[in-house]
PDBQT receptor file of N, H, CA, C and O in Angstrom, charges set to zero:
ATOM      1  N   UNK A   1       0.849  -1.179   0.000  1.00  0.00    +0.000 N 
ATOM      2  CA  UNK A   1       0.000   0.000   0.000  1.00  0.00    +0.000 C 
ATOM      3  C   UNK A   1       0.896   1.244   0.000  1.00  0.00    +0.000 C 
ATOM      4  O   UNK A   1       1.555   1.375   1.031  1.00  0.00    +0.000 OA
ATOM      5  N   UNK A   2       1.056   2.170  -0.925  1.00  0.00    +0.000 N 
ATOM      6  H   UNK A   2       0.520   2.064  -1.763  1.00  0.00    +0.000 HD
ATOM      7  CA  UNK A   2       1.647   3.371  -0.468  1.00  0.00    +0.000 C 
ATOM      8  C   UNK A   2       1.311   4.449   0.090  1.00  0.00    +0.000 C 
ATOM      9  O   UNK A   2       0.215   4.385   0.648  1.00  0.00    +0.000 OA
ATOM     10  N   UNK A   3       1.960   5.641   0.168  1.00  0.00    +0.000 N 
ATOM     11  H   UNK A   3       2.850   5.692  -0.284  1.00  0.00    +0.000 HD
ATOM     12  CA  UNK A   3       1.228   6.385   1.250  1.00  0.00    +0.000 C 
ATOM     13  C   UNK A   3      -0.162   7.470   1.096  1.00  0.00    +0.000 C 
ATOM     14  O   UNK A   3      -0.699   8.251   1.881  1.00  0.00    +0.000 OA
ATOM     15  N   UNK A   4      -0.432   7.065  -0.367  1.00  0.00    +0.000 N 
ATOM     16  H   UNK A   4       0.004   6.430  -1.005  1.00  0.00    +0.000 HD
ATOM     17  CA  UNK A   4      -1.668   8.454  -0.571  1.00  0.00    +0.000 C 
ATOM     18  C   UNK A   4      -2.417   7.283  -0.273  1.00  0.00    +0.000 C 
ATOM     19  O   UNK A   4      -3.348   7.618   0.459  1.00  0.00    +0.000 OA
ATOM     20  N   UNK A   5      -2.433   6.363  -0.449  1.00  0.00    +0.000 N 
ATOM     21  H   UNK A   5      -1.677   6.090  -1.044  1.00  0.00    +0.000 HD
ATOM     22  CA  UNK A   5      -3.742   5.268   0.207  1.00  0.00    +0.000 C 
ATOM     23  C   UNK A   5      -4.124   5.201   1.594  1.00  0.00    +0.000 C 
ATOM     24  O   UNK A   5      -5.205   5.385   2.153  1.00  0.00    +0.000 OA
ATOM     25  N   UNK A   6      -2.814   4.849   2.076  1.00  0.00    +0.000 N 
ATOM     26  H   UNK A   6      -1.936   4.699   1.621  1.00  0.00    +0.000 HD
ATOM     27  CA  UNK A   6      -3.130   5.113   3.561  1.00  0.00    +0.000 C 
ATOM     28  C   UNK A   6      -3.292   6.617   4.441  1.00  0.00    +0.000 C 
ATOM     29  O   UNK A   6      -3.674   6.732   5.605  1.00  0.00    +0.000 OA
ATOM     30  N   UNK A   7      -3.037   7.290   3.861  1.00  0.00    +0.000 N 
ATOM     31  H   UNK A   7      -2.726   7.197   2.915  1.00  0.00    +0.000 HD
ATOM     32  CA  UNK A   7      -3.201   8.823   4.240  1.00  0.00    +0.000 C 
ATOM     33  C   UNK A   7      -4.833   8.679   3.678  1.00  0.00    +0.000 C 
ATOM     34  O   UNK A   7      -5.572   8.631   4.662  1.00  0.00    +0.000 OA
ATOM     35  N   UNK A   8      -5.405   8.617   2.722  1.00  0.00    +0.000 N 
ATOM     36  H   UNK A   8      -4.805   8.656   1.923  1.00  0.00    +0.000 HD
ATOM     37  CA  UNK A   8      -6.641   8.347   2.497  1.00  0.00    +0.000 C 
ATOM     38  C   UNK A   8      -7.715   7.828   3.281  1.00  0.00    +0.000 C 
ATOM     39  O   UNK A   8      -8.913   8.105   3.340  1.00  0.00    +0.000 OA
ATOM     40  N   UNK A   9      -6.562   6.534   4.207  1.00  0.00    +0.000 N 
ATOM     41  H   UNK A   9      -5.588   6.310   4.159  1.00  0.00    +0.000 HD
ATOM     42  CA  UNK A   9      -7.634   5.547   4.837  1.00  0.00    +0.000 C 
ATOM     43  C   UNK A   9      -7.760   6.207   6.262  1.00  0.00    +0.000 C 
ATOM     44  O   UNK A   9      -8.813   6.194   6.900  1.00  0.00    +0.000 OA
ATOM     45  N   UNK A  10      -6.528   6.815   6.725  1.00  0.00    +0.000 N 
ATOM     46  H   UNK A  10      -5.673   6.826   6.206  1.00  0.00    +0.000 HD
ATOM     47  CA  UNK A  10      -6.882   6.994   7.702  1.00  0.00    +0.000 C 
ATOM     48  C   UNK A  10      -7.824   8.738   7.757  1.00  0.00    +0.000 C 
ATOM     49  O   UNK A  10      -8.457   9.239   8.685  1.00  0.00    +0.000 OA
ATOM     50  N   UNK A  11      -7.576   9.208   6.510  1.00  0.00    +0.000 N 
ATOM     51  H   UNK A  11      -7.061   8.800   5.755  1.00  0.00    +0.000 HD
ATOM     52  CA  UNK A  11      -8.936  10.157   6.639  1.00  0.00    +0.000 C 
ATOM     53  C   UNK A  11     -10.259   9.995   6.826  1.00  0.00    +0.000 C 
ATOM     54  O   UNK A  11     -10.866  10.747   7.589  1.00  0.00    +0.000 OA
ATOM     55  N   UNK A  12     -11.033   8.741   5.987  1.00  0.00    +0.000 N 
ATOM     56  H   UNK A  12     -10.540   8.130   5.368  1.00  0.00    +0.000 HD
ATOM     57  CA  UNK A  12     -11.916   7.903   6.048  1.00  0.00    +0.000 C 
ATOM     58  C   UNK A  12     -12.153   7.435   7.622  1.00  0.00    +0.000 C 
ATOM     59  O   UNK A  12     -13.236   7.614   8.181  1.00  0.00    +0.000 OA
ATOM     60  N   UNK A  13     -11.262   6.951   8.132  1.00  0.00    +0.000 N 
ATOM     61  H   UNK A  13     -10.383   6.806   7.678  1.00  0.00    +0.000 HD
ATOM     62  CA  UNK A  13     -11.257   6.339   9.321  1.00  0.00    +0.000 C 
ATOM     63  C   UNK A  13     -11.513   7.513  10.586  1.00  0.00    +0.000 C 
ATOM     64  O   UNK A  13     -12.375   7.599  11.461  1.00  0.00    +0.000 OA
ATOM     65  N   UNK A  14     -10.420   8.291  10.255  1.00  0.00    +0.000 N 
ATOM     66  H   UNK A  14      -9.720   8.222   9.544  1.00  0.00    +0.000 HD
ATOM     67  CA  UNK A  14     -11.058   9.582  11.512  1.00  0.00    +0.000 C 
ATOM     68  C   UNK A  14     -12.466  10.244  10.710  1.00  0.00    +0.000 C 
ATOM     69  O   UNK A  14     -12.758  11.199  11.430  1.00  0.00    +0.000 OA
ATOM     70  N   UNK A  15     -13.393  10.198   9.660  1.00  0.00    +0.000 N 
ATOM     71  H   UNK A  15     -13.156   9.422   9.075  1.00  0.00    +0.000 HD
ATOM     72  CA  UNK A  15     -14.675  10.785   9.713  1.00  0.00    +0.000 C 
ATOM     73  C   UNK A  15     -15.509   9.542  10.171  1.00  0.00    +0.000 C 
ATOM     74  O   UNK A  15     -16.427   9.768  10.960  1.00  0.00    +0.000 OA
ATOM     75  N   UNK A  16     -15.305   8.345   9.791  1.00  0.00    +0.000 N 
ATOM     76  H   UNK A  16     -14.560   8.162   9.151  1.00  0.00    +0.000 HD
ATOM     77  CA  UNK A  16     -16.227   7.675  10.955  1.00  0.00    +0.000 C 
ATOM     78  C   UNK A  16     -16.553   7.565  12.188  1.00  0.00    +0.000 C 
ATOM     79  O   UNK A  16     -17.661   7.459  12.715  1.00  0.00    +0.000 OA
ATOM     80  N   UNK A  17     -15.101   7.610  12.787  1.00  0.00    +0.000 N 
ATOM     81  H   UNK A  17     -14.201   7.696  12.359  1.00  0.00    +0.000 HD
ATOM     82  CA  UNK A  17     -15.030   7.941  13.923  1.00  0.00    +0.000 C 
ATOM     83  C   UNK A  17     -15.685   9.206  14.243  1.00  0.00    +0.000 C 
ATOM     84  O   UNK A  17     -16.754   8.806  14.706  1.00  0.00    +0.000 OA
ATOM     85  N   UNK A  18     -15.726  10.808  14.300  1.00  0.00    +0.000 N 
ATOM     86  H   UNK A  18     -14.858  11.133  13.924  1.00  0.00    +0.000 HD
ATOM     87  CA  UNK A  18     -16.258  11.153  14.215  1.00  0.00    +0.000 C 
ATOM     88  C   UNK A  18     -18.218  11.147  14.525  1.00  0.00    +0.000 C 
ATOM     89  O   UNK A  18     -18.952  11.441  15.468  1.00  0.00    +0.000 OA
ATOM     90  N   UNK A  19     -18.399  10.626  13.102  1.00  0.00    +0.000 N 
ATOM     91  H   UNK A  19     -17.802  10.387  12.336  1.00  0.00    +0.000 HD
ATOM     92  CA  UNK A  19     -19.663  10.308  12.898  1.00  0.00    +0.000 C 
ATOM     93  C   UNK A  19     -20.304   9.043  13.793  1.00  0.00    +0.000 C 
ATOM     94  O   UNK A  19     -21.479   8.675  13.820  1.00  0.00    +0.000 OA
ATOM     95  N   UNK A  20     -19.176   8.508  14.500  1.00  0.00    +0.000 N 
ATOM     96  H   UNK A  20     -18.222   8.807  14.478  1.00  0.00    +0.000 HD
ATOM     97  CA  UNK A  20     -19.831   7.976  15.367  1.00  0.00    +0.000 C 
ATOM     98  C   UNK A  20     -19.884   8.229  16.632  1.00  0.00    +0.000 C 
ATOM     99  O   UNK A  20     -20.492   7.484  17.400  1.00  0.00    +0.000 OA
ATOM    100  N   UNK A  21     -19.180   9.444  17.076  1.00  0.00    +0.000 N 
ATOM    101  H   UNK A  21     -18.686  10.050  16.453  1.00  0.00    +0.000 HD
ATOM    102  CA  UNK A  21     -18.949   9.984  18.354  1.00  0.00    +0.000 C 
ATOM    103  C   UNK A  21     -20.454  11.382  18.086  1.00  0.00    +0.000 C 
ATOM    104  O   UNK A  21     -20.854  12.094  19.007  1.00  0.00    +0.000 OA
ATOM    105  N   UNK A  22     -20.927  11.427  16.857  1.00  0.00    +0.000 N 
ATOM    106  H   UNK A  22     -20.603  10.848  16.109  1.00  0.00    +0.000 HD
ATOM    107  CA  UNK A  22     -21.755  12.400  16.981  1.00  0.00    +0.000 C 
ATOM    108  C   UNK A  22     -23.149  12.150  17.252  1.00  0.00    +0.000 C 
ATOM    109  O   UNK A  22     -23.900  13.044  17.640  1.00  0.00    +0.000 OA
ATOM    110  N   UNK A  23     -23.605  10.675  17.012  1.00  0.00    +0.000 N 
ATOM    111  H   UNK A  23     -22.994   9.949  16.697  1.00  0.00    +0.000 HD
ATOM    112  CA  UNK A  23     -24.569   9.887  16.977  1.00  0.00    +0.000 C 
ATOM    113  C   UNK A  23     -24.605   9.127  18.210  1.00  0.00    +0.000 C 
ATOM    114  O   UNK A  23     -23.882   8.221  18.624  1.00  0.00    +0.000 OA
ATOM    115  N   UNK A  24     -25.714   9.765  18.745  1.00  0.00    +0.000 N 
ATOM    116  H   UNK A  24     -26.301  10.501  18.408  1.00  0.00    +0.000 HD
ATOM    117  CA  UNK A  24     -26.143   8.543  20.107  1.00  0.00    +0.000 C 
ATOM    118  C   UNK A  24     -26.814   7.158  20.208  1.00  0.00    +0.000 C 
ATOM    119  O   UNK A  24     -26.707   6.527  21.260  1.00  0.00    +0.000 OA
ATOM    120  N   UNK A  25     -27.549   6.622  19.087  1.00  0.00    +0.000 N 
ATOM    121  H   UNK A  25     -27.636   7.134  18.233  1.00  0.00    +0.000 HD
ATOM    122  CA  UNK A  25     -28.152   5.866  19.043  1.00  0.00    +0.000 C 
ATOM    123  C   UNK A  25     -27.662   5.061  17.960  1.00  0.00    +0.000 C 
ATOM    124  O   UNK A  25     -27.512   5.534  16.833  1.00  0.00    +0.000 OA
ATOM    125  N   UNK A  26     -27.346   3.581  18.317  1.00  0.00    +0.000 N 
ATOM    126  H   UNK A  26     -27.468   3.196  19.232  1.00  0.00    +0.000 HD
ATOM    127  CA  UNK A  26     -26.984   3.159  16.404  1.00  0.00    +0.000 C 
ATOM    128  C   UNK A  26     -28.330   3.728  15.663  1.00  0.00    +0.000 C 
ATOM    129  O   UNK A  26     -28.020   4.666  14.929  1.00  0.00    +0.000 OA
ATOM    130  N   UNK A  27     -29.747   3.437  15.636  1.00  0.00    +0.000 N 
ATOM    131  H   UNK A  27     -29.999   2.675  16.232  1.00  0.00    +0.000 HD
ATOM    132  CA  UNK A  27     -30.206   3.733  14.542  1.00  0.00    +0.000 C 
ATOM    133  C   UNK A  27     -29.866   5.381  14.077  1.00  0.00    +0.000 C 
ATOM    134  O   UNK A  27     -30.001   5.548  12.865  1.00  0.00    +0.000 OA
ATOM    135  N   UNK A  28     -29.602   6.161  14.567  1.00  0.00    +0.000 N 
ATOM    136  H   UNK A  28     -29.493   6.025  15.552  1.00  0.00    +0.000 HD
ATOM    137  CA  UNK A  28     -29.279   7.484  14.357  1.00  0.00    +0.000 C 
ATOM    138  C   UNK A  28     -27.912   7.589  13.832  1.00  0.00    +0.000 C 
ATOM    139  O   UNK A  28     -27.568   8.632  13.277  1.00  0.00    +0.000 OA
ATOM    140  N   UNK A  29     -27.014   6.493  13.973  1.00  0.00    +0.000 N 
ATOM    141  H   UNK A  29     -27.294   5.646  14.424  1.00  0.00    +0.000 HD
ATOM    142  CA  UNK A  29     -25.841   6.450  13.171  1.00  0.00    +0.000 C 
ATOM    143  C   UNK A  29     -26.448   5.663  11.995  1.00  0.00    +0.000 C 
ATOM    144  O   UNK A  29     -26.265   6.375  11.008  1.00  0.00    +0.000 OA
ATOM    145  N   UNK A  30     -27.161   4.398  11.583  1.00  0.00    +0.000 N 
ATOM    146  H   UNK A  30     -27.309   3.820  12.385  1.00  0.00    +0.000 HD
ATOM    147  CA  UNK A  30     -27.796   3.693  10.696  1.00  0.00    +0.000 C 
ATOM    148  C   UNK A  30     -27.987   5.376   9.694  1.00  0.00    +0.000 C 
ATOM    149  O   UNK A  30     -27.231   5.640   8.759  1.00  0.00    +0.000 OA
ATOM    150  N   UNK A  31     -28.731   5.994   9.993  1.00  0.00    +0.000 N 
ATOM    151  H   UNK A  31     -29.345   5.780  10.753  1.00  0.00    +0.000 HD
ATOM    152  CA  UNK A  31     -29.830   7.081   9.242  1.00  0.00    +0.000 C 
ATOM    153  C   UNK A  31     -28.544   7.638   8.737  1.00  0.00    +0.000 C 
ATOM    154  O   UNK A  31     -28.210   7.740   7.557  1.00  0.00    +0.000 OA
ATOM    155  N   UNK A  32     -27.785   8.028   9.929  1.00  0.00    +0.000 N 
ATOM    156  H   UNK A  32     -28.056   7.945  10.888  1.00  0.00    +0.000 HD
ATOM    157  CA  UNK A  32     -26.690   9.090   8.830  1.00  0.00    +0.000 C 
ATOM    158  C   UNK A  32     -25.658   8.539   7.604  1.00  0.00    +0.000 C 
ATOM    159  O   UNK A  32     -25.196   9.051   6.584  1.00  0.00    +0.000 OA
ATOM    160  N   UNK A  33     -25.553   7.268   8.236  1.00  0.00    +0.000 N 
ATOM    161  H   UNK A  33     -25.928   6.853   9.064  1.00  0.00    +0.000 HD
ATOM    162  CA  UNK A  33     -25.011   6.378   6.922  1.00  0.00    +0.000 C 
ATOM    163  C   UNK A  33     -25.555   6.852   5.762  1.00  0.00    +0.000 C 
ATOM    164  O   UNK A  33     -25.231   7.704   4.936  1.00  0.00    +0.000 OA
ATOM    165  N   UNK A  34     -26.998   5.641   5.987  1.00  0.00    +0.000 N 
ATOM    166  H   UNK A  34     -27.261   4.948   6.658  1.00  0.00    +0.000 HD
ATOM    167  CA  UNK A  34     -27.847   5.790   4.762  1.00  0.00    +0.000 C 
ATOM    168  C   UNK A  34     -28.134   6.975   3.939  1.00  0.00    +0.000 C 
ATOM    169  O   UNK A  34     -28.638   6.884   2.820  1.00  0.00    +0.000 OA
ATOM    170  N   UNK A  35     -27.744   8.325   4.616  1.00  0.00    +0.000 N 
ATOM    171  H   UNK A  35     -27.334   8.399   5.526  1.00  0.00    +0.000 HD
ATOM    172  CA  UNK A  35     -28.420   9.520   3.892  1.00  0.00    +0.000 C 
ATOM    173  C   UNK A  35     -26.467   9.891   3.185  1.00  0.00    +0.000 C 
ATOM    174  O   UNK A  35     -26.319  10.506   2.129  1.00  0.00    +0.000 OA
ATOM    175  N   UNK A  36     -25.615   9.534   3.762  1.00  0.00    +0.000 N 
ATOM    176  H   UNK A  36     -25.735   9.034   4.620  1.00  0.00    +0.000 HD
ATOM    177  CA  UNK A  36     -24.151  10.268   3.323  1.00  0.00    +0.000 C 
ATOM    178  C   UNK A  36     -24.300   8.634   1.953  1.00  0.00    +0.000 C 
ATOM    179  O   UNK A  36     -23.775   8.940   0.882  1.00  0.00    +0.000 OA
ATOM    180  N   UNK A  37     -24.703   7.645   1.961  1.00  0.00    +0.000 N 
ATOM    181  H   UNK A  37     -25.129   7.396   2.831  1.00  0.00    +0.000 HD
ATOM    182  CA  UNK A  37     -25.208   6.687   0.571  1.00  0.00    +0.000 C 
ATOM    183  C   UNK A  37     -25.577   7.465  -0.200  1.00  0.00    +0.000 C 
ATOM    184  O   UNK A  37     -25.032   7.884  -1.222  1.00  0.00    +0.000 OA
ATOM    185  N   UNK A  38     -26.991   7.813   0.473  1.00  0.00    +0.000 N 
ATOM    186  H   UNK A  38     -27.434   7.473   1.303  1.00  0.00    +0.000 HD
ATOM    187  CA  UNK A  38     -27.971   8.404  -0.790  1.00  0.00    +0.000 C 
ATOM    188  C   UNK A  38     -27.433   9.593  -1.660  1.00  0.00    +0.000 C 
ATOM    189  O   UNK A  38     -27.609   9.759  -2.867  1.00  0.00    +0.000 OA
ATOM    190  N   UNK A  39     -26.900  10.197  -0.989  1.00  0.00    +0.000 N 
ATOM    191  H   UNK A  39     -26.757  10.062  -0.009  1.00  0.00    +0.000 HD
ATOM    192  CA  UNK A  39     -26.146  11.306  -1.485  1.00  0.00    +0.000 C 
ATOM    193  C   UNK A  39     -25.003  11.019  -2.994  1.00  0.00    +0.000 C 
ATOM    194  O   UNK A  39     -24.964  11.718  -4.007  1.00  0.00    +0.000 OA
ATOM    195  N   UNK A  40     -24.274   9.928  -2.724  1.00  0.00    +0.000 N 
ATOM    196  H   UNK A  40     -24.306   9.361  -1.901  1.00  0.00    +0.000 HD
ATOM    197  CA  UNK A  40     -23.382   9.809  -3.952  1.00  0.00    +0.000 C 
ATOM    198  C   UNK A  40     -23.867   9.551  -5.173  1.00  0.00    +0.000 C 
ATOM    199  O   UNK A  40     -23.104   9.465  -6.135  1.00  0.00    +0.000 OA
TER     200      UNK A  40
């Protein structure tokens, strides 16, 4: 793996994190998933 991949992953990785420290409920993390999906 070189490093724009992993510099990539771990960007990915700290917005989940994130998004899961912002969400109290899994289904309220479920919803925000599904709507950052719907979006692409």
């Amino acid at each position: 793996m070189d490093e724009k991949n992993l510099a990539s992953d771990k960007h990915l990785l700290r917005a989940i994190l994130e998004l899961i420290a912002k969400c109290e409920t899994l289904e309220e993390l479920r919803e925000s998933v599904a709507r950052i999906l719907k979006d692409e």
